[in-house]
C-alpha positions, -999 to 999 in steps of 0.1 A, spaced: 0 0 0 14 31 -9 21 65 13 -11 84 -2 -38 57 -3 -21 50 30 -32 82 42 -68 80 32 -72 48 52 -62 65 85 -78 93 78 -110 77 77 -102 54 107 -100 83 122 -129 94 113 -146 64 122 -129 64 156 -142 102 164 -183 92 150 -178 57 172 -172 81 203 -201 105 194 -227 72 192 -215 59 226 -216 92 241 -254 98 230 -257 62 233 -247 67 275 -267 99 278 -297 79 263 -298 54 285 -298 78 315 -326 94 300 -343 64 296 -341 54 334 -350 85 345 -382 83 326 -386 49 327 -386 45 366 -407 79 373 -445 71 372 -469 99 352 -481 123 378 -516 146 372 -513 182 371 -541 186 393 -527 166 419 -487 174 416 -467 177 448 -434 197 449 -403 177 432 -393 153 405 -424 145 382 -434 128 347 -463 150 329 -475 136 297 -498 158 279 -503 182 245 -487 218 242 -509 252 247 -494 281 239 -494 310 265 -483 344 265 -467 340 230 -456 314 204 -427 316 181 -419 318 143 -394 293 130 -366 304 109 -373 283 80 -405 275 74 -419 309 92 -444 282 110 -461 288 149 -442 268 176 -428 269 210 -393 256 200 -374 254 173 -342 245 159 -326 256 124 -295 246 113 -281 244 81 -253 213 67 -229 207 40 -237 180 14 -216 154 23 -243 133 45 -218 126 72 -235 147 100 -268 122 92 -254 93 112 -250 110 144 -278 133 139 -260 164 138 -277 190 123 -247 210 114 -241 247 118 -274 259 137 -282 289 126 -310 297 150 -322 276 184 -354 290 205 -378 282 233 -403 301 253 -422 291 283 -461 270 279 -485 251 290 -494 213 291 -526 198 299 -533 163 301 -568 155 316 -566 169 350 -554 206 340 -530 225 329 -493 234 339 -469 263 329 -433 250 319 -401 274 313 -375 255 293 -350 277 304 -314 252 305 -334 220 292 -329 192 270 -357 197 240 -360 167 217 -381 177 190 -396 158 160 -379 170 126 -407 188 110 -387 193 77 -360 190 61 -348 192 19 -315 204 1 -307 231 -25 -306 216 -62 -279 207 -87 -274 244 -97 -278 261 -64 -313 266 -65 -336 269 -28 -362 243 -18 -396 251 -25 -401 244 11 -376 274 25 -400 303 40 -373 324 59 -391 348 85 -386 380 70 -400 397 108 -400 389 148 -392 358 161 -422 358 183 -458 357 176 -491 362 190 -507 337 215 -536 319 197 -561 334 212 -546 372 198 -572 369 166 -569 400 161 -530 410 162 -528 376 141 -545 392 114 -525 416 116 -490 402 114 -506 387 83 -514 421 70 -480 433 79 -456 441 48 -416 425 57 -386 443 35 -359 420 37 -343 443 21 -340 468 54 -325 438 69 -297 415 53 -293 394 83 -328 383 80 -321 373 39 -301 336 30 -274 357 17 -270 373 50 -268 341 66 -248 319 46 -220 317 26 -224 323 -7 -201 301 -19 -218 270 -6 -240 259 -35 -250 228 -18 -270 229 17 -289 209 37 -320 223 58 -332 206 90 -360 223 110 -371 212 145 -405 224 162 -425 216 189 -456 234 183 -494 240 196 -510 207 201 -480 181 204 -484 154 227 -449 157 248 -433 138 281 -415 161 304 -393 149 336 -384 177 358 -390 198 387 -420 207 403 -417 241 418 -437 271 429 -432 300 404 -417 325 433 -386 302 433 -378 310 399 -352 336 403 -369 355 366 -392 353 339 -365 352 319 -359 316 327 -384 305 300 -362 306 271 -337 288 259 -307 310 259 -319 339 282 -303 350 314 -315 350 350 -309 385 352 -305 409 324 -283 430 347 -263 406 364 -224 409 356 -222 411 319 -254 430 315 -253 463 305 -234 485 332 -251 520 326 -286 506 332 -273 487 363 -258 521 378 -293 539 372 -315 508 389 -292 510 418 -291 549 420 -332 545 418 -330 520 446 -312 542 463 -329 571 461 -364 554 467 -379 560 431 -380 526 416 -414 514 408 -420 478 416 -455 481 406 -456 468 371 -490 487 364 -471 519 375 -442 515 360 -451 504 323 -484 524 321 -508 512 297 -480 483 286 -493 468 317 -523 460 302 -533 427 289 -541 437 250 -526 464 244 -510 470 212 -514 439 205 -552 436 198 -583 450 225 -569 460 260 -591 447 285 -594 478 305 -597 514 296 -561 531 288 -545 559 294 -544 579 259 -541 615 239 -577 623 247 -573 634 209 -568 596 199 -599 571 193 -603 549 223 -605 513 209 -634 495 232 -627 470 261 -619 438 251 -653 416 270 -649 398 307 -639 364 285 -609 378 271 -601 395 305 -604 364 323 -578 345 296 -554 374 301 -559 371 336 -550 328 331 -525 339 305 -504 370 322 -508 362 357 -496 335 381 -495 328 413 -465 334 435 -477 295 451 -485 279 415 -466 254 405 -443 252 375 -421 228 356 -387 240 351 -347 231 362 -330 235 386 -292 231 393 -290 192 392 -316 181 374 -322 196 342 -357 196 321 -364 169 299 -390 181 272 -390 150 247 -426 149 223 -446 118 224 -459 93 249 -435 82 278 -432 47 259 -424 58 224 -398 81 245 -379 54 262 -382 26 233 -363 59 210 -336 66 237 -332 28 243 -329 25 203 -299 52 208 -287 35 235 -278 6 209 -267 27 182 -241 40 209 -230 4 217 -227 1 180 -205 31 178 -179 22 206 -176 -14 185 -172 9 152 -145 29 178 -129 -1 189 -125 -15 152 -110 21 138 -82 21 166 -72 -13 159 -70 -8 121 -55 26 128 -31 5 147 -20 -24 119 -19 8 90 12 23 118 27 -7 124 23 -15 90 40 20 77 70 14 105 80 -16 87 
């Protein structure tokens, strides 16, 4: 065998070596996963107690749903990522570069009631929702609807501001981030999309804690990504010097409907407010949204300092796979396998990596 062809061979033992250690890895983490759902029983919202529970039940939106990247669709997480041609991401499921990866908090209700979760630092497994590949000549699938406008959208029940958004005319042009070319390199002719979603109406089977909403140290802790505290070290240093100045001089509001005016109110901007606002007495007062929508802000906006909420906490992150707990644990088991698979596909590449040096040295 000569140098060159030589070469090739370990390179792709190599390669073989480094995908044989990503399948075991997953493979290990799967199985954990799988005896952590496996051996937790399916608790009812209406009667959970505080600490480790299993809810199984289908997705509600609540204050606001997102807009994938895309495909532009309604959801409550997505992920979009973008990959080369070359297939070799596929086996370990790796979506490639990601261009984009979001989650805000929801609700779940199985038969008893309803729960909020805040994904905040948790493990989302969602079902690939599509996926497709530029042509021979470079050209986009027909499937590719890149959000041209916010990444957040209206809760269902916002009829009105959805109408709206639908209304509402996108340049891309005032935005080149927001365009393919701003995202990508141009030079790539070849691409691979891969969208993930976990949207309105999914059945799902989340493992995590149960605890009342005043121990979540901010509302920020629904997203994936977001920070505890916005002005915690790192945050922006100007606006931490005026909060603590208005601490302490004794002018910071800590009444929201004070301190944000009319933004306090459920509806406004966004569709009917439920109450009266404070406006130009020039302008035209929009009327009152009726006690039924007030009541659904009221379920939507507000919760109870006591409630409890799913979310993570230091040593036990949020599991938020879709489906029912069985189909969960028979697919982690299944990558439980494929890891085993990939230490033996390890194992084999080290010991041909092994004969191809011993066999150069001689």
């Amino acid at each position: 065998m000569d140098s060159s062809t030589t070469s090739v061979a370990f390179l792709l033992t190599i390669v073989g070596f480094g995908t044989g250690i990503a399948l075991l890895i997953r493979g290990f983490i799967s199985y954990r996963a799988a005896g952590r759902i496996g051996d937790t029983a399916t608790s009812r919202v209406a009667t959970l107690a505080a600490g480790e529970v299993r809810v199984t039940g289908v997705i509600e939106p609540a204050e606001l749903t997102l807009i994938s990247l895309l495909q532009s669709e309604p959801c409550v997480y997505f992920r979009s990522a973008v990959g080369g041609d070359d297939g070799l991401g596929d086996a370990l499921g790796d979506d490639g570069h990601v261009l984009e990866e979001r989650a805000v908090g929801f609700a779940v209700r199985d038969a008893s009631g309803t729960i909020r979760v805040f994904p905040h630092d948790a493990r989302v497994e969602a079902p690939v929702r599509w996926e497709d590949r530029t042509g021979m000549l470079g050209d986009e699938p027909p499937g590719l609807r890149w959000r041209l406008g916010s990444a957040f959208g209206p809760n269902e029940g916002d009829r009105e501001a959805a109408a709206a958004a639908l209304l509402e005319i996108h340049d891309p042009v005032a935005d080149p981030s927001l365009t393919p070319a701003g995202r990508l390199d141009a030079g790539s002719r070849r691409r691979t999309y891969r969208e993930s979603r976990l949207e309105p109406g999914d059945q799902v089977t989340i493992l995590g804690q149960a605890l009342p909403f005043s121990d979540l140290a901010h509302p920020a802790e629904a997203d994936v990504g977001g920070t505890a505290d916005p002005f915690a070290d790192g945050g922006d240093p100007e606006i931490a010097a005026d909060l603590a100045a208005a601490r302490a001089a004794g002018t910071l509001l800590t009444d929201p409907d004070a301190a944000w005016g009319n933004a306090a109110i459920p509806g406004f901007g966004i569709g009917r407010p439920v109450r009266p606002a404070t406006i130009d007495p020039a302008a035209t007062p929009l009327r009152p949204a009726g006690p039924e929508a007030a009541a659904r802000a009221k379920r939507t906006f507000t919760i109870a300092p006591e409630t409890l909420v799913l979310a993570s906490i230091d040593d036990a992150p949020l599991l938020v796979t879709y489906g029912s707990p069985v189909a969960v644990v028979e697919r982690e088991r299944w990558r439980f396998v494929q890891g085993l698979l990939g230490g033996a596909l390890a194992i084999g590449a080290l010991a041909i990596a092994a004969l191809l040096v011993t066999g150069s040295a001689r």
